[in-house]
C-alpha positions as CSV (number, residue, x, y, z in Angstrom):
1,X,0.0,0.0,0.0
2,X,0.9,3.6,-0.7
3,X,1.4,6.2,2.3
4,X,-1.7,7.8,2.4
5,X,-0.7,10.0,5.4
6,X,-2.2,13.9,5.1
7,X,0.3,16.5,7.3
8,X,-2.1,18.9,9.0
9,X,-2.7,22.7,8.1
10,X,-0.7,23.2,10.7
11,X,2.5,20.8,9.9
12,X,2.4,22.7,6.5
13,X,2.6,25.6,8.1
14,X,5.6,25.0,10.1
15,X,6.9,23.4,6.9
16,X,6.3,26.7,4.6
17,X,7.9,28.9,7.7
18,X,10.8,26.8,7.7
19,X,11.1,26.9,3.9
20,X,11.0,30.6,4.4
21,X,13.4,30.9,7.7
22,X,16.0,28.9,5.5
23,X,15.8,31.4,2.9
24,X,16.1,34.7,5.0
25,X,19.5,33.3,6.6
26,X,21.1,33.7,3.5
27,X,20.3,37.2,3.3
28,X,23.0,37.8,6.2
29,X,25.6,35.2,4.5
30,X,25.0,37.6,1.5
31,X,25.6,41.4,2.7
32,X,27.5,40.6,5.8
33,X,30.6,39.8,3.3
34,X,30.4,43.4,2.7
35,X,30.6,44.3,6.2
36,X,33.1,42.6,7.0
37,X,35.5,42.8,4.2
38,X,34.8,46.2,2.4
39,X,34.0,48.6,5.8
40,X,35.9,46.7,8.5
41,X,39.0,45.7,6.6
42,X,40.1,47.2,3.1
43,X,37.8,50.2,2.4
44,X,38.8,52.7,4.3
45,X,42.9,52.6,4.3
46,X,42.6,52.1,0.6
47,X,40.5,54.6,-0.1
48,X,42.2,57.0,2.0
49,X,45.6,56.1,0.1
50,X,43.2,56.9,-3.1
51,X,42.0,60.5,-1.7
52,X,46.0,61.1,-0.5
53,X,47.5,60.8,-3.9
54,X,45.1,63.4,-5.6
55,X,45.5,65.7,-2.4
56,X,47.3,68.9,-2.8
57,X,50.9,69.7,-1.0
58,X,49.2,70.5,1.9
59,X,47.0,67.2,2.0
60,X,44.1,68.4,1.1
61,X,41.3,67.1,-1.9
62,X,38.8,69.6,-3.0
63,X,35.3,67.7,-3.7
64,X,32.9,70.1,-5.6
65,X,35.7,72.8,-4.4
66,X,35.7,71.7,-0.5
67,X,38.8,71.5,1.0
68,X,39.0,68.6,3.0
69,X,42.1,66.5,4.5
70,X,42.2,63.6,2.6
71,X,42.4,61.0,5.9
72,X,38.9,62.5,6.8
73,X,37.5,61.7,3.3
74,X,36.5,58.2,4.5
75,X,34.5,59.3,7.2
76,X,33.1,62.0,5.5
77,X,31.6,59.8,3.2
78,X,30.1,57.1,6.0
79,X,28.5,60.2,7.9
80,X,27.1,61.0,4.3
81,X,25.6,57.7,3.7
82,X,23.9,57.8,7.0
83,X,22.2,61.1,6.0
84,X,20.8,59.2,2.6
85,X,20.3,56.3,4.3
86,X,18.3,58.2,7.2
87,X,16.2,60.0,4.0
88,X,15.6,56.7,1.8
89,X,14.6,54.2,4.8
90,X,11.2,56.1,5.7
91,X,10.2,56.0,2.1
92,X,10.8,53.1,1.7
93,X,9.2,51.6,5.0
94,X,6.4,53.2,4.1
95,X,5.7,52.1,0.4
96,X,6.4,48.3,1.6
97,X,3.8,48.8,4.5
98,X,1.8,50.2,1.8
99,X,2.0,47.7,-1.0
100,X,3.1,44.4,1.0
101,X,5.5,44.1,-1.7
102,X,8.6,44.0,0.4
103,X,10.7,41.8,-2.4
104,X,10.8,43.7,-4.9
105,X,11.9,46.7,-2.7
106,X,14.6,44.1,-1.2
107,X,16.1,43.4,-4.6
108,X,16.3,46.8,-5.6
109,X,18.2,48.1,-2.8
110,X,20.0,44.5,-2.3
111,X,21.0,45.2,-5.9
112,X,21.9,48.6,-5.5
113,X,24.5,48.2,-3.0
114,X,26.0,45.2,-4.5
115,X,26.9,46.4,-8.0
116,X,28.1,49.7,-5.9
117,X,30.4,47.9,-4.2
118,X,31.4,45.8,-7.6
119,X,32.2,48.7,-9.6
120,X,35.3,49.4,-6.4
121,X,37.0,47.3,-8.9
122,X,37.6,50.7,-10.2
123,X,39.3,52.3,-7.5
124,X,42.8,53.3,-8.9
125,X,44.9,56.2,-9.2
126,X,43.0,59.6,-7.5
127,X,39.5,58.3,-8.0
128,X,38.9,59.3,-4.4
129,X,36.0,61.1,-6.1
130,X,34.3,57.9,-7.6
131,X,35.1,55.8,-4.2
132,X,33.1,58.2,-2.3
133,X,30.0,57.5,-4.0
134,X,30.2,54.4,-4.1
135,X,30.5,54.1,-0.5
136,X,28.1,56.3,0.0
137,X,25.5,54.0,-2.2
138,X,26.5,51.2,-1.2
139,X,26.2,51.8,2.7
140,X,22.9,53.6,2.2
141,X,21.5,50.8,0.3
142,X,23.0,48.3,2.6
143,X,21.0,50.3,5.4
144,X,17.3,49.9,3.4
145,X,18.2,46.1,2.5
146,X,18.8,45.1,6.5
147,X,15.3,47.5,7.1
148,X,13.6,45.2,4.8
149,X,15.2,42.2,5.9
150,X,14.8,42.3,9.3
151,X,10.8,43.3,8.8
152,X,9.9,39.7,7.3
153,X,11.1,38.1,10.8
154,X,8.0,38.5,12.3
155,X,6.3,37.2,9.8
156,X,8.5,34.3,9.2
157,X,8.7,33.5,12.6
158,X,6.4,32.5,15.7
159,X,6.8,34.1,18.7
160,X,8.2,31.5,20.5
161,X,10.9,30.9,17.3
162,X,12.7,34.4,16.7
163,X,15.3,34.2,19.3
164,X,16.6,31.2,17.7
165,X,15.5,32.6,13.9
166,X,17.0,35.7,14.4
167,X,20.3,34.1,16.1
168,X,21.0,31.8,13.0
169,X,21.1,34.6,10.7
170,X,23.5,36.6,12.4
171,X,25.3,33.5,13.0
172,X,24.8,32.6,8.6
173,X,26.2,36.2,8.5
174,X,29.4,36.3,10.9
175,X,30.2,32.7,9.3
176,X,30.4,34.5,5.4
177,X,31.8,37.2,7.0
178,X,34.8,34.8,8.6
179,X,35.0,32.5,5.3
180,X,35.5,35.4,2.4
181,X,37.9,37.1,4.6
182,X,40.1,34.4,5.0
183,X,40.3,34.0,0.9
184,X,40.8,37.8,1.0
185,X,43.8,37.3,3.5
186,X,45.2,34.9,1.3
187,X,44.8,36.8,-2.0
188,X,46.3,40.0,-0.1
189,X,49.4,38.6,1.9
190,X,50.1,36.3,-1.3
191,X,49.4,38.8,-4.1
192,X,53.1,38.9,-5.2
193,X,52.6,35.3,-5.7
194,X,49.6,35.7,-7.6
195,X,51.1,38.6,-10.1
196,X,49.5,40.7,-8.6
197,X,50.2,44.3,-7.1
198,X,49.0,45.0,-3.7
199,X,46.3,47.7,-4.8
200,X,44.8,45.0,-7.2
201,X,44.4,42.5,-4.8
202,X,42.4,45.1,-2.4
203,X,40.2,46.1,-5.3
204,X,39.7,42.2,-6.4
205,X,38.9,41.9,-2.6
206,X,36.2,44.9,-2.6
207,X,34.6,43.6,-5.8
208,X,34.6,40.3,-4.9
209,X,32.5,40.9,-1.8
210,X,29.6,42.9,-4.3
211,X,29.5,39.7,-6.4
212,X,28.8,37.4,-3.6
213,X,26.2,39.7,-1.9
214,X,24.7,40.0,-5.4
215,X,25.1,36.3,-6.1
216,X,24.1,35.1,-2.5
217,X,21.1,37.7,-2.4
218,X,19.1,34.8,-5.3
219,X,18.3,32.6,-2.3
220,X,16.3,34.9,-0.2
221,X,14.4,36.4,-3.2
222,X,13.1,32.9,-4.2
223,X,12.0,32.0,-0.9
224,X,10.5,35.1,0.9
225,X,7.0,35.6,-0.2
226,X,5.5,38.8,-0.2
227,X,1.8,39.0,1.9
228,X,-1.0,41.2,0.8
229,X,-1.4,44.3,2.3
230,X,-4.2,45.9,3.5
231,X,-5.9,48.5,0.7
232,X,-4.2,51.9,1.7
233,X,-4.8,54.8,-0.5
234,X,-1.8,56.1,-2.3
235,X,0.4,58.5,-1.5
236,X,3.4,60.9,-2.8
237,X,6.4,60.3,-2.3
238,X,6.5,62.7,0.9
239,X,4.4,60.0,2.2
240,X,7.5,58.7,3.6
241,X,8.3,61.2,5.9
242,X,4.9,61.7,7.3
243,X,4.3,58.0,7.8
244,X,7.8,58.0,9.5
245,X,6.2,61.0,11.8
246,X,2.8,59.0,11.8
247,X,5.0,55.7,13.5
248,X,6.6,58.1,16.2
249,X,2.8,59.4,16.8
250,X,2.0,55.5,16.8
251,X,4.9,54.6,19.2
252,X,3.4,57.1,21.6
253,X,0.3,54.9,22.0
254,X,3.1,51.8,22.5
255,X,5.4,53.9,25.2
256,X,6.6,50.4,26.2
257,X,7.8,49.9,22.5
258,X,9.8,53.4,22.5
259,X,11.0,52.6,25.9
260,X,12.9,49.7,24.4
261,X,13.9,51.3,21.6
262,X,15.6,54.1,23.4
263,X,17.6,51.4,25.2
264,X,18.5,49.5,22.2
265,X,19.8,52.8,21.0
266,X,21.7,53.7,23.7
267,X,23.7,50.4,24.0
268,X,23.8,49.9,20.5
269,X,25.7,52.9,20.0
270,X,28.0,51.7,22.6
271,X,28.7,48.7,20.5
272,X,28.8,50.1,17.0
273,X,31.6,52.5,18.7
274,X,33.5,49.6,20.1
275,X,33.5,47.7,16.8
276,X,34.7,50.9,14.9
277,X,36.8,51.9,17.5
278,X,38.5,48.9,18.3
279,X,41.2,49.0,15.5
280,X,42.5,52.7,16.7
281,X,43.1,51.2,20.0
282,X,45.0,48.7,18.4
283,X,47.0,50.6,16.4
284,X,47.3,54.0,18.2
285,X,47.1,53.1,22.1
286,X,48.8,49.5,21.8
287,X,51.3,49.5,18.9
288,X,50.4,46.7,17.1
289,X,50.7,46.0,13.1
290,X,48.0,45.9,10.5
291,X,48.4,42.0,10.7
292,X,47.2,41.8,14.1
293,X,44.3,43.8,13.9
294,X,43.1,41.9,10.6
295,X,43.5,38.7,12.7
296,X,41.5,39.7,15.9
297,X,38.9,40.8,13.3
298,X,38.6,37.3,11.8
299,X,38.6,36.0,15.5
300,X,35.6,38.1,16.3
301,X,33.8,37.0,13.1
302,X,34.2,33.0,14.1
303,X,33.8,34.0,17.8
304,X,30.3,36.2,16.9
305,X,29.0,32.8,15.0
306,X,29.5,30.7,18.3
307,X,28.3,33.8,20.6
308,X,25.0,34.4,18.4
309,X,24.5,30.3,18.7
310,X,25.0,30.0,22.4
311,X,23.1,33.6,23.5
312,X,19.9,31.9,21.1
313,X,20.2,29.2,23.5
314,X,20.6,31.2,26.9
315,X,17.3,33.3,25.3
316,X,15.5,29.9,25.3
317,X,16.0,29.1,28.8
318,X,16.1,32.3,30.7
319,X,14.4,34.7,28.0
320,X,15.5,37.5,25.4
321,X,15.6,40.3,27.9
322,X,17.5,38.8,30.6
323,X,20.1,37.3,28.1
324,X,20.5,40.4,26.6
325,X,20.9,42.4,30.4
326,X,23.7,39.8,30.9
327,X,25.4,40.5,27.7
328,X,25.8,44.2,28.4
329,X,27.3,43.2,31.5
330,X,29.7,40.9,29.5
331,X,30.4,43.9,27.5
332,X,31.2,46.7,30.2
333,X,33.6,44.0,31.7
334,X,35.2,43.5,27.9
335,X,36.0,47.4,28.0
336,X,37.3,47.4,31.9
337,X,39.7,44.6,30.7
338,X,40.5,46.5,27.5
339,X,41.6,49.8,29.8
340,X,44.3,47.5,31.5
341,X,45.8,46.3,28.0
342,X,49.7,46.2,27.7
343,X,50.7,47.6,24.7
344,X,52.7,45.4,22.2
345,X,51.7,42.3,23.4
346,X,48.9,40.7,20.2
347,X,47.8,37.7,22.8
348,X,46.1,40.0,25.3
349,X,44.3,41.7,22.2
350,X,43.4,38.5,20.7
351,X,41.5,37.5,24.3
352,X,39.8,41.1,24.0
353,X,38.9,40.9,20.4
354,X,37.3,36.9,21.7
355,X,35.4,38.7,24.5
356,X,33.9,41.4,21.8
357,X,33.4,38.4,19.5
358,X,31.4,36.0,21.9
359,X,28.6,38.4,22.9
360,X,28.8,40.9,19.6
361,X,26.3,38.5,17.3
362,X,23.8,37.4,20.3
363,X,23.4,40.7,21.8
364,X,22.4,41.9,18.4
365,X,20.5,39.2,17.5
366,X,18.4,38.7,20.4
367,X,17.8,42.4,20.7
368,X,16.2,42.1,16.9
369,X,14.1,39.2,17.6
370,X,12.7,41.2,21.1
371,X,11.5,44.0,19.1
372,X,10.0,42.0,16.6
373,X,7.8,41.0,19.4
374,X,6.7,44.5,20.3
375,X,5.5,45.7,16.9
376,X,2.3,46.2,15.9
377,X,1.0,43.4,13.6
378,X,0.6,45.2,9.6
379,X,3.4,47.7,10.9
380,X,6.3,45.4,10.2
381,X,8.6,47.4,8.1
382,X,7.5,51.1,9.6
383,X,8.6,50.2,12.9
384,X,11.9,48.3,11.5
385,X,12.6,51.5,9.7
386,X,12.5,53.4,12.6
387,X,14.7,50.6,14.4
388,X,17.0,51.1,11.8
389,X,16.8,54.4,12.1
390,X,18.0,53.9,15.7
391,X,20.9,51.8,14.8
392,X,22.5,54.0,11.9
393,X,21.1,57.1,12.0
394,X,22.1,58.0,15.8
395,X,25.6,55.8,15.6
396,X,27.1,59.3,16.1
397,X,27.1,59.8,19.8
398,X,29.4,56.8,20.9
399,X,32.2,58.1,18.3
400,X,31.3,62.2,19.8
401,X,32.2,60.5,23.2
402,X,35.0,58.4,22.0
403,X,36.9,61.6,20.1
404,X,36.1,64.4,23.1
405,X,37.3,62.1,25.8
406,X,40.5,61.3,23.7
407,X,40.6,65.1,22.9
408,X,40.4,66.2,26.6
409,X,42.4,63.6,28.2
410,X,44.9,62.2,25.2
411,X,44.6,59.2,26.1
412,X,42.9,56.3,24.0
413,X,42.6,54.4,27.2
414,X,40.3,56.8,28.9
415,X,38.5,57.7,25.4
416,X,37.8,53.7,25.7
417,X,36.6,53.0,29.2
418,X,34.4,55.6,28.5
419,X,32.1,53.6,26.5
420,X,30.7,52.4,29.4
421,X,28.2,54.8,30.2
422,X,26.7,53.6,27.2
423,X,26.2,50.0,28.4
424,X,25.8,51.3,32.0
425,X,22.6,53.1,30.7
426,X,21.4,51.0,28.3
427,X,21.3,48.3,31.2
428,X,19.4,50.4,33.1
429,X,16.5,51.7,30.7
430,X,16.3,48.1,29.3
431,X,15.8,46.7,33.1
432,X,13.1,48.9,33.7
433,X,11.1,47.6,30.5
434,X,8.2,45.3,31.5
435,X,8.8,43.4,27.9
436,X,5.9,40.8,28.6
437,X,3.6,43.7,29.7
438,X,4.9,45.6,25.9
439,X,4.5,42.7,23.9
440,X,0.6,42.1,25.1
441,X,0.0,46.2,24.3
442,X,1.6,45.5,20.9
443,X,-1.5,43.3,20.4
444,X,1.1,40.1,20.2
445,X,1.4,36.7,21.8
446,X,3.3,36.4,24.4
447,X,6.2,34.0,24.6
448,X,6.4,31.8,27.3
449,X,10.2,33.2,27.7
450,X,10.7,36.6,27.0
């Protein structure tokens, strides 16, 4: 006889999620190579050597006829993706509320930000000019992609599964992340050996990452579905902006929601500063080589796979919010340990960069998959905007902090240890969040663990 067994509605369910879940992971092994590779790594030194062979004899380039010292041209350029970024996100929030056509939206900006960071391929000579912009489209459109992205997870996900849904994709991302830089090592430190000049190699390296976001971005748009929204009545494209003012108006009738979300931005800029910061430290405060840093940014990549795994597990058993309170903890002891570095020794950096590494990818993570919980359903993408909102557009403060303190005290030690306010307060307006209270005003389920 033939198996005649039927699955329930609701076994097809969980098998169509599943299907889904699978797909959305590789949306993080796609742009995370980017990340990793372009920002972290090889962007900004190379670009910077780009911007200081057109500068003038007093080390200046002249974009559009501003003078500007050609070692600030980097960050110029990041601060002026923000801005776009911060201007495009709304818009785009909005229209994929609007329509429920989030895929299309995804490719475009996935897309975008791929063949932006392709064409780096480019970057020879003085181009500085040309490597601005395509930073600046590539990190802007990177920003709208992760908006999109992380909107589907609460539709993708139960309640009960986005701590662990939302920790395997950071973990798929960390992992791409770890494996491209490691062929990009081996191009770079070999690229004699290849025939190959040392500037070739980094642009082969910057390209290379665009082609496997763009390549790696396939999956997810085959698998995500789009779900009908409800009938809105259309809208110009100043839309945007008032339905970004209409979600703060919204988030007023959720207080619990923005109470969260004023923590998450707090901490967060704490660890966006650390992760950008770290390198300086390195370099300036400690002494040690390009080498060094390159390989206690490969440890945190592998470490931040293990560290998103094992926090998704902690989550589980003791619940999103408490995990994440003891991950801040983790962190504010990472920086007290950092303080007491002795310079030129790599070893004691490598156990700093583990400690970042281990509780980097699950404090993220699980901070993602709490706020999924305290949206509104239909608002998916609106409130995600103004999440990501949080993340990039406001990543200025913990840099402000980090350059003053250095500025007052001249000390890179000091300008470190000074992050901790940031996870000090963070800690503190998170722990006052009743999140099962926020997640039944959202109009959610609440998780048995939260």
């Amino acid at each position: 006889m033939g198996d005649d067994t039927v699955r329930s509605p609701a076994a097809d369910e969980a098998a169509g999620r599943r299907y889904e879940q699978r797909g959305w992971y590789f949306y993080d092994w796609a742009c995370s190579v980017y990340s990793t590779s372009v920002l972290t790594v090889f962007l900004g030194p190379y670009l910077t050597s780009v911007a200081e062979a057109a500068a003038d004899a007093n080390g200046f380039v002249h974009p559009f006829g501003v003078p500007v010292r050609a070692g600030s041209f980097f960050a110029y350029s990041v601060s002026l993706s923000v801005i776009l970024a911060v201007l495009v996100m709304p818009l785009v929030g909005a229209a994929a509320d609007r329509t429920g056509r989030k895929k299309p939206l995804l490719a475009a900006a996935a897309y975008t930000g791929a063949a932006a960071t392709a064409c780096m391929f480019l970057l020879d000579g003085e181009r500085y000019l040309l490597g601005g912009a395509l930073l600046v489209v590539a990190n802007a459109a990177q920003s709208v992609a992760m908006m999109l992205y992380n909107s589907y997870l609460p539709q993708i996900a139960t309640p009960q599964e986005r701590d662990a849904v939302s920790s395997r994709g950071w973990a798929f991302g960390y992992a791409a992340g770890a494996l491209v830089l490691v062929a990009n090592l081996i191009l770079y430190s070999a690229h004699d050996g290849f025939g190959l000049s040392e500037g070739t190699a980094v642009r082969i390296c910057l390209a290379s990452a665009g082609l496997w976001w763009g390549a790696f971005t396939l999956v997810p748009l085959r698998r995500l579905r789009d779900r009908r929204a409800p009938a809105r009545e259309a809208s110009s494209a100043l839309s945007g902006f008032r339905q970004l003012a209409a979600t703060v108006r919204d988030m007023r009738h959720h207080p619990l929601t923005l109470a969260f979300l004023l923590a998450y931005l707090v901490y967060n800029d704490g660890i966006q500063t650390v992760i950008s910061q770290a390198s300086v430290y390195g370099s300036k405060e400690l002494g040690l080589g390009q080498s060094t840093l390159i390989v206690a940014v490969l440890l945190v990549q592998v470490l931040a796979v293990v560290g998103a795994l094992a926090l998704g597990r902690l989550a589980r058993i003791h619940g999103a919010k408490r995990t994440i309170l003891g991950s801040l903890v983790a962190w504010t002891l990472t920086l007290a340990a950092g303080y007491f570095l002795p310079a030129g020794e790599p070893v004691w950096f490598f156990v700093l960069a583990a400690g970042i590494g281990l509780v980097l990818g699950g404090s993220q993570a699980l901070s993602r998959s709490l706020f999924s919980h305290l949206v509104p359903p239909g608002k998916e993408a609106e409130y995600f905007s103004a999440y990501e909102l949080s993340d990039r557009g406001m990543s200025w403060l913990g840099p402000l902090l980090f350059g003053l303190t250095y500025q007052l005290t001249g000390s890179y030690r000091d300008a470190i240890i000074s992050l901790v306010a940031f996870f000090a307060l963070g800690f503190a307006l998170l722990a006052r969040v009743p999140v099962r209270r926020a997640v039944a005003a959202a109009g959610n389920p609440v998780p048995e663990k939260i």
